[in-house]
C-alpha positions, -999 to +999 in steps of 0.1 A: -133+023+137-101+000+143-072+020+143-045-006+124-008-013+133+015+003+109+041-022+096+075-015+102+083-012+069+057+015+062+082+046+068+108+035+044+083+023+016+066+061+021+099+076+017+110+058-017+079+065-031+080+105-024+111+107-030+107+096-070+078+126-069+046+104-059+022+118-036+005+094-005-020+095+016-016+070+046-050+046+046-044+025+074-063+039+098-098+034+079-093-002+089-121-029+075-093-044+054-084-013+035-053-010+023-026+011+040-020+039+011-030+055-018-003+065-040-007+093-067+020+092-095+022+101-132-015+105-126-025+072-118-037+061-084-021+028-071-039+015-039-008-008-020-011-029+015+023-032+030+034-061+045+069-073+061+086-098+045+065-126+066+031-108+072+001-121+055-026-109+042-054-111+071-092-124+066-104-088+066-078-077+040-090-108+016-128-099+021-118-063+010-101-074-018-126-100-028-154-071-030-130-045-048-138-042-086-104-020-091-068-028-084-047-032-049-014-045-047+004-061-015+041-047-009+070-055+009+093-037-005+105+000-018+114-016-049+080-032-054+064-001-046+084+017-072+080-016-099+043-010-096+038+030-103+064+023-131+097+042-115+116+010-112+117-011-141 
């Protein structure tokens, strides 16, 4: 198992989310292009790859997401975190 940088941005994007009431569990450690977190709000589960403002999505990530039948999202910020589970409109 490849144990995965955590972006720098990770900390702050965690915070925003938990602190609107969404639950996450950090994913980045599963490595093989998973995502970095699975967020749980409103009852929905949002799966969301943070990046910084000039990472990119690596050739690992894109074979994971080519192979996954349900929804991921890439995010580099807290408001596009909160945009997607439907906090921020």
């Amino acid at each position: 198992m490849t144990r995965k940088r955590v972006d720098s941005n990770q900390p702050e994007i965690v915070k925003a989310l938990r602190d609107v009431g969404a639950t996450v569990q950090h994913l980045h450690t599963v490595g093989a292009g998973c995502p970095d977190i699975l967020v749980g709000f409103r009852g929905r589960n949002y799966l969301m790859e943070i990046k910084t403002k000039d990472g990119h999505v690596n050739s690992r990530e894109l074979e994971w997401y080519s192979s996954w039948s349900g929804q991921a999202n890439v995010v580099r910020t807290q408001d596009e975190a909160l945009y997607i589970i439907g906090a921020l409109k």
